[in-house]
C-alpha positions in Angstrom: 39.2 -69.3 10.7 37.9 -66.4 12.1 34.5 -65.1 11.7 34.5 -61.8 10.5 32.3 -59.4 11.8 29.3 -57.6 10.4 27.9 -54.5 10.7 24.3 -54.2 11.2 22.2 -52.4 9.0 19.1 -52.4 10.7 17.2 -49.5 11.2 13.9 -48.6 13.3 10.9 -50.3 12.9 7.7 -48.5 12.0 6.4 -49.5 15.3 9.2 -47.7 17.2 9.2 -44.7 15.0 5.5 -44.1 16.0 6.4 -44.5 19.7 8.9 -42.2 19.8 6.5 -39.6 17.7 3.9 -40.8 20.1 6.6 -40.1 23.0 7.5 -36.1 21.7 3.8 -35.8 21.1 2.8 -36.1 24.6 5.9 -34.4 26.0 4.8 -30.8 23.6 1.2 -31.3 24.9 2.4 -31.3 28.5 5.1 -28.5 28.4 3.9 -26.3 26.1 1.3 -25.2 27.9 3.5 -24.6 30.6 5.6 -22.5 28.2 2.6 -20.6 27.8 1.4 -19.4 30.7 5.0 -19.0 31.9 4.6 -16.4 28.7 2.1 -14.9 30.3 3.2 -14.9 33.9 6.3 -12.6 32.3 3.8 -10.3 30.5 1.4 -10.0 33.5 4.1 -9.2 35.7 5.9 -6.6 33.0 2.2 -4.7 33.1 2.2 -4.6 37.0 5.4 -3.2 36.9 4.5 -0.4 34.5 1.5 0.9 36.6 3.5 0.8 39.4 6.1 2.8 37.9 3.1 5.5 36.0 1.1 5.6 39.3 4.2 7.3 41.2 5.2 9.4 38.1 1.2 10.6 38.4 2.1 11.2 42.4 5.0 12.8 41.3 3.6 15.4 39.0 1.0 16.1 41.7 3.6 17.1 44.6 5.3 19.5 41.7 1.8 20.9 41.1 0.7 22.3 44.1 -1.0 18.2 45.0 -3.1 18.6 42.0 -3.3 15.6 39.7 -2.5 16.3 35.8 -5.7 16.6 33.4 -6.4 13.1 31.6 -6.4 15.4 28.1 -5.6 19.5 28.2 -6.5 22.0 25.2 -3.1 22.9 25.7 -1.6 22.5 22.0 1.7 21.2 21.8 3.9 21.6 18.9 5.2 18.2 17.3 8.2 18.2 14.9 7.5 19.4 11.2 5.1 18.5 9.1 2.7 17.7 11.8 0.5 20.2 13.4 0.1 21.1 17.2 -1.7 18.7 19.0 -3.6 18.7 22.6 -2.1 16.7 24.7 -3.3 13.7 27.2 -1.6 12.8 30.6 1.2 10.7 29.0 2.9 13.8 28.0 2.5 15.6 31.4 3.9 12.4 33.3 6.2 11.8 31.1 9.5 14.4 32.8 8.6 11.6 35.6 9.4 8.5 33.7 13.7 8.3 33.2 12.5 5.2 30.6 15.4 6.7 27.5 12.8 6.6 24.8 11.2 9.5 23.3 7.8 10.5 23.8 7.0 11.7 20.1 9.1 8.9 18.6 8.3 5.3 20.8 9.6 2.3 20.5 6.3 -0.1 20.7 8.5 -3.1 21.9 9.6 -1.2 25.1 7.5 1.8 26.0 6.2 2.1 29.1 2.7 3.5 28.4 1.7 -0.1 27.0 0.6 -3.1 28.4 2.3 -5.9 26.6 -1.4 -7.5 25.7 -2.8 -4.5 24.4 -3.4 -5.8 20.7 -5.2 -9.2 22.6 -9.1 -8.4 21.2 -12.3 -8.1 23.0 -14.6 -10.5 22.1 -17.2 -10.2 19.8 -19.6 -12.3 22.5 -18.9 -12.8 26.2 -19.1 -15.9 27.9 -23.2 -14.9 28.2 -23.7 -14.3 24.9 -23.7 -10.6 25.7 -22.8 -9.0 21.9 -20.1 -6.5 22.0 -21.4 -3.0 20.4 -18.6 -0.6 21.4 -14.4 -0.4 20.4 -12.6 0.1 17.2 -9.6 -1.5 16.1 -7.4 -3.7 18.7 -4.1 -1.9 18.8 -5.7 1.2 17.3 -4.2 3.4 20.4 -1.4 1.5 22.2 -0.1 3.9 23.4 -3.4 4.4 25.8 -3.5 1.2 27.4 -3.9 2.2 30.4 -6.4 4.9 31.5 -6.7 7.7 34.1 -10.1 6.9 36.3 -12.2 9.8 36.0 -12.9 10.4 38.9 -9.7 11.3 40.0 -8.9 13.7 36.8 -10.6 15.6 34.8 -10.1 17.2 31.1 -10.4 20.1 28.8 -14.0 19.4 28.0 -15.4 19.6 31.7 -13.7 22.6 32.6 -14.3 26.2 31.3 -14.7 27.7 28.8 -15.6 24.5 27.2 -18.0 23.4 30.3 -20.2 25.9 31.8 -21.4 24.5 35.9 -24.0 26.9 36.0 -25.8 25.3 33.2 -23.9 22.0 32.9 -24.1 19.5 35.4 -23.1 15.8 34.0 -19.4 16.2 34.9 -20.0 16.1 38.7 -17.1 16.8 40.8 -14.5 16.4 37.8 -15.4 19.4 36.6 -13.0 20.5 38.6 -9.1 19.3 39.0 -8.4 16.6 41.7 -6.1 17.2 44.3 -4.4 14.4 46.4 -6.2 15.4 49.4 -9.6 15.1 47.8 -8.4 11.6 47.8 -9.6 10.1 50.7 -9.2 6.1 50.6 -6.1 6.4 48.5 -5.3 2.7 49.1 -8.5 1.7 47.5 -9.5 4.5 44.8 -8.5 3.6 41.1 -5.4 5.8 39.9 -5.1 4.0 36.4 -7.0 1.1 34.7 -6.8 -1.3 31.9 -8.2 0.5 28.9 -9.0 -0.6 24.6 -9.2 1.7 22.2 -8.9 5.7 22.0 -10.8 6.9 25.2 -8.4 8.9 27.3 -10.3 7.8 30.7 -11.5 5.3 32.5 -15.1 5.2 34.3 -15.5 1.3 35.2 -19.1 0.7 34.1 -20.3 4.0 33.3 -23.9 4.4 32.5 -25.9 2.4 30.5 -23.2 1.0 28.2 -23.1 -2.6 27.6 -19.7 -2.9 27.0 -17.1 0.1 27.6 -13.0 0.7 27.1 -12.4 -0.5 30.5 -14.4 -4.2 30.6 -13.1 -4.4 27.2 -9.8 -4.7 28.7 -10.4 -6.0 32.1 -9.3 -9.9 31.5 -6.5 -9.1 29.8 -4.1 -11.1 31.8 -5.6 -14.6 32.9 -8.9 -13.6 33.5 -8.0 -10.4 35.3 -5.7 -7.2 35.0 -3.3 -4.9 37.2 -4.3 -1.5 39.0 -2.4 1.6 39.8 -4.1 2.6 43.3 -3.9 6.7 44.3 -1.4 5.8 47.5 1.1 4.3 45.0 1.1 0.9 45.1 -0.2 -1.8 41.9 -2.5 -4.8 42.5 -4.1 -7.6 40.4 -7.6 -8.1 40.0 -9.9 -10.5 38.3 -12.1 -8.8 35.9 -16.3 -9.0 35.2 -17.4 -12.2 34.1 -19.5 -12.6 31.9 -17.3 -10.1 30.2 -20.2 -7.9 28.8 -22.5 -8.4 31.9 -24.2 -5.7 33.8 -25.9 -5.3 37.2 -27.7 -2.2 38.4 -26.3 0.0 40.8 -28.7 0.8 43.8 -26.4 4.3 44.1 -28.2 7.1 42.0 -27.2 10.7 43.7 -28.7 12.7 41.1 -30.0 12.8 37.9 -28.0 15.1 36.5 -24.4 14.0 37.6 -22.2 11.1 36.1 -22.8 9.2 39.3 -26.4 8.6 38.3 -27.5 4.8 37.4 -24.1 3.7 37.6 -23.7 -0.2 36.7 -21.5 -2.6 38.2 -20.1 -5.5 36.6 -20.9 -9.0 37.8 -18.1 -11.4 38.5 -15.3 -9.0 39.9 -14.7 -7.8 43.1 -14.0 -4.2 41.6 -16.5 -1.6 42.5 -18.1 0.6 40.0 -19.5 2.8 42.5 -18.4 2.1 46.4 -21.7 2.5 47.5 -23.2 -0.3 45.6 -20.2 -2.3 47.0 -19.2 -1.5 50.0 -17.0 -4.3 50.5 -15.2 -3.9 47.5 -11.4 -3.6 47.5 -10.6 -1.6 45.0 -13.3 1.0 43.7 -13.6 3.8 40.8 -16.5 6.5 42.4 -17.0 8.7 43.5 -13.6 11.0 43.9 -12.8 10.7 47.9 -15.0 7.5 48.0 
């Protein structure tokens, strides 16, 4: 007679269900962080892209303007659709003719505007690496639309120019009380055009003064430890920023004491220059205007 034949029934064994957990486990802890900094890769290429493509539109406006950079912010109002009021305007709105990107100005779409870095709502720490305390910035994500940030000394704005700024009495402003022209430029392949920026100031002055912390090293690692540059001849380069984030060294450059080039800082761990003369090495470099 023949045997008839049975199906099995057997199922996994607790031992072999915890392999193959054990199995997926160590597969997810291997590619995801792959996954992630391909992430990143994508975003920190998308933001090199867009100062590449708002550093020309800034060249572009200046050869329309008699070579003459736009002002970071002008006291120009322009109106805005009803019920707003007229507002002054910053240099987004004067680049802007330059920028074919199909999106309006006044009505953005946050997931594809080109004025913001795709990491602009990752915060600045609290505490650097140092244990430096953060004591400056508002609200991540409070001004997206100023991710980036015109360095100052290339620009200048309604508040250092007259009637607002008077040079026979006032002196902080330096040389940007004054437009910048293109030829005042004179390592364009080196001077800052546009930097990484947090929160609502309109420009960018690396270090500054005596500031422990300040809208651009609040910003400066935002991709991998570093960020992108828009450079005055056109082109767009990665840098690593200051670490520790929050750390400051003293600049042995002090002009004057009256100009914004006085006791400018420099920030340890980056090859970016606050002031050229402190660094004169320095690849890439925010003062003075003309370097």
């Amino acid at each position: 007679m023949q045997a008839i034949a049975r199906k099995s029934n057997r199922g996994f064994t607790l031992i072999e269900l915890l392999v193959v957990i054990a199995i997926i486990a160590i597969l997810a802890a291997i590619l995801f962080p792959v996954f992630a900094q391909a992430r990143e890769q994508a975003r920190k290429t998308d933001c090199l892209t867009k100062t590449k493509q708002l550093g020309l539109a800034w060249i572009m406006y200046a050869q329309d303007y008699d070579e003459t950079y736009p002002l970071a912010a002008s006291s120009e109002l322009v109106p805005l659709p009803p019920p707003y009021t007229p507002v002054r305007p910053t240099w987004t709105y004067f680049v802007y003719p330059y920028i074919k990107h199909g999106d309006s100005l006044m009505t953005w779409n946050p997931k594809i505007t080109i004025f913001m870095c795709p990491n602009y709502l990752k915060a600045a720490p609290t505490v650097d690496e140092a244990g430096n305390q953060r004591v400056n910035g508002g609200s991540t994500g409070a001004y997206p639309i100023l991710s980036y940030a015109p360095n100052w000394a290339i620009t200048t704005a309604y508040w250092a120019l007259p009637p607002f700024y008077n040079p026979s009495v006032d002196t902080w402003a330096g040389p940007s009380s004054s437009a910048c022209t293109l030829a005042a430029v004179a390592r364009p392949a080196n001077q800052i055009l546009l930097a990484p920026n947090h929160d609502c100031c309109v420009e960018s002055w690396g270090r500054g003064f005596e500031d422990t912390d300040n809208n651009w090293n609040r910003a400066a690692v935002r991709h991998n430890g570093g960020a992108n540059y828009a450079l005055c001849d056109g082109h767009s380069k990665y840098y690593r920023g200051p670490n520790p984030q929050y750390g400051k060294e003293p600049g042995a450059y002090t002009s004057t004491a009256t100009d914004y080039t006085a006791g400018m800082l420099e920030a340890p761990g980056t090859p970016i220059a606050t002031h050229i003369q402190n660094r004169p090495d320095a690849p890439i470099f925010f003062f003075p205007r003309g370097g």
